[in-house]
C-alpha beads as a LAMMPS data file, in Angstrom:
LAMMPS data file: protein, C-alpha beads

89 atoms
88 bonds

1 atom types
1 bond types

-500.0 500.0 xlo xhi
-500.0 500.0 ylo yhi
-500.0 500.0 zlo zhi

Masses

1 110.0

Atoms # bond

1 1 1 164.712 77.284 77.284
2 1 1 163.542 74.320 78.746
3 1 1 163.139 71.832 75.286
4 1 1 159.975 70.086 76.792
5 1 1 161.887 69.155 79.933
6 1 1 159.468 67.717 81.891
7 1 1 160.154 69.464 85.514
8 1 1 162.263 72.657 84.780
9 1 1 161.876 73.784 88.321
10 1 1 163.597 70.708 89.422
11 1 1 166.233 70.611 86.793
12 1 1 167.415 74.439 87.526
13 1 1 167.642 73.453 91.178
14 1 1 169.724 70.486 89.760
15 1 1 172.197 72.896 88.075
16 1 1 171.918 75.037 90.920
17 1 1 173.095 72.603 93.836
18 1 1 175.767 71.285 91.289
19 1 1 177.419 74.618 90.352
20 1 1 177.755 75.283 94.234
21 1 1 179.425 71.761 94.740
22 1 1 181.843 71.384 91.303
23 1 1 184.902 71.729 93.850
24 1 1 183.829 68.541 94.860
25 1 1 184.150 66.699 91.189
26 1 1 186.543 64.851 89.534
27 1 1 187.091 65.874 86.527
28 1 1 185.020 62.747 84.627
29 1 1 181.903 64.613 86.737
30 1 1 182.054 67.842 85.219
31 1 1 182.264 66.489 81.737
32 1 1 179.241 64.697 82.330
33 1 1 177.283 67.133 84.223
34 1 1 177.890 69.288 80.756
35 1 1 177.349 66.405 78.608
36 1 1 173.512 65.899 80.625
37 1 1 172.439 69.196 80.374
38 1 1 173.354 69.651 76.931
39 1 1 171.901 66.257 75.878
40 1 1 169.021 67.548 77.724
41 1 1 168.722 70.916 75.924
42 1 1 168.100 73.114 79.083
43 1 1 169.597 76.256 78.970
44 1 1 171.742 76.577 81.517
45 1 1 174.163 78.898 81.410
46 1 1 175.529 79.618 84.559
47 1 1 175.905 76.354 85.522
48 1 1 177.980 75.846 81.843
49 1 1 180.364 78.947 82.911
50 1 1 181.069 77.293 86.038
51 1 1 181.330 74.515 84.557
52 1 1 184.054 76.172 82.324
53 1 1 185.835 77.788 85.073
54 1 1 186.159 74.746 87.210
55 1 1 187.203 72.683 83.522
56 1 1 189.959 74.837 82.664
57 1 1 192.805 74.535 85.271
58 1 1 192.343 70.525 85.708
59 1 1 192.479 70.003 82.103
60 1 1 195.855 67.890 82.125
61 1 1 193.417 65.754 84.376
62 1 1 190.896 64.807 81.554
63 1 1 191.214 61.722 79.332
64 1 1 190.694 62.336 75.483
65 1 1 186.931 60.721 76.149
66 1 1 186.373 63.149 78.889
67 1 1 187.756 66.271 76.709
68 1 1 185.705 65.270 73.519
69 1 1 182.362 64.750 75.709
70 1 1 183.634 68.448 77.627
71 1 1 184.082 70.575 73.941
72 1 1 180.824 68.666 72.569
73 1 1 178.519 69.381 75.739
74 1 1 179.202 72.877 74.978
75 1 1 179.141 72.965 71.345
76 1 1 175.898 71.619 71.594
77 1 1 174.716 73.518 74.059
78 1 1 175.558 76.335 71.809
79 1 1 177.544 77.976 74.899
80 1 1 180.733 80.073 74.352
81 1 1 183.650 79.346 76.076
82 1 1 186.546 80.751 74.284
83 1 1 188.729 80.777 77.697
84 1 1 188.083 76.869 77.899
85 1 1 188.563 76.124 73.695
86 1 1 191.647 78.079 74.043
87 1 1 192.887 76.015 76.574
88 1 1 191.769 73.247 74.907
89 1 1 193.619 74.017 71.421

Bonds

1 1 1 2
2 1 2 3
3 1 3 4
4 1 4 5
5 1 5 6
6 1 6 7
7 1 7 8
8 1 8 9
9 1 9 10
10 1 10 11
11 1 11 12
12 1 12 13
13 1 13 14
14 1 14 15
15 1 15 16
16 1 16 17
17 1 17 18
18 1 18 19
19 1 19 20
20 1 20 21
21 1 21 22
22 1 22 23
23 1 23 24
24 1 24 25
25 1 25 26
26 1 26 27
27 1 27 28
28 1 28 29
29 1 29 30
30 1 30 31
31 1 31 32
32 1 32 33
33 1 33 34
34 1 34 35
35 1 35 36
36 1 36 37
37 1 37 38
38 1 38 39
39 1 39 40
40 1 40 41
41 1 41 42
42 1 42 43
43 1 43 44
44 1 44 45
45 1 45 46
46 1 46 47
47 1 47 48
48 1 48 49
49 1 49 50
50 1 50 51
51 1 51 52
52 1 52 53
53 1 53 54
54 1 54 55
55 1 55 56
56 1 56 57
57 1 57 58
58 1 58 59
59 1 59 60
60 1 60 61
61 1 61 62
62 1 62 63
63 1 63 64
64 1 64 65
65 1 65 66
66 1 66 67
67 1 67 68
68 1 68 69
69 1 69 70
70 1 70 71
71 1 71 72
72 1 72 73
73 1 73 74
74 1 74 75
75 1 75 76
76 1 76 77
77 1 77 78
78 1 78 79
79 1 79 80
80 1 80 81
81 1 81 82
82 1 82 83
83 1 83 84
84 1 84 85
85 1 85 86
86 1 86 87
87 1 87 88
88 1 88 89
């Protein structure tokens, strides 16, 4: 779903270019790369899995803003992670 994004085509290349370059983030960059595309409603769920994957073994990185933006990008989002909110409990 797309939730009247204005250019899908651009924002799946978007997710796209920044799935194949999250060993590049910091931690603070993933957790707002999910926090964008779930404020922006766009399904992406790829890009949230990967997001998950590369999320879960940094976690003693995060600070407590960057872990509450993390759980509510994908809460929102309505993506499952239970791997990540395991790791997270």
């Amino acid at each position: 779903a797309t939730a009247g994004v204005a250019a899908p085509r651009l924002v799946a290349t978007i997710a796209g270019l920044a799935s194949s370059r999250l060993r590049d983030f910091d931690v603070q960059s993933i957790a707002n790369t999910a926090w964008a595309f779930a404020t922006l409603a766009f399904a992406a769920p790829d890009l949230f899995g990967d997001l998950a994957a590369a999320a879960r073994p940094r976690l003693g990185e995060y600070t407590n803003q960057n872990l509450a933006n993390l759980a509510w990008a994908f809460a929102t989002a309505g993506v499952a992670a239970p791997r990540l909110f395991d790791a997270l409990a």
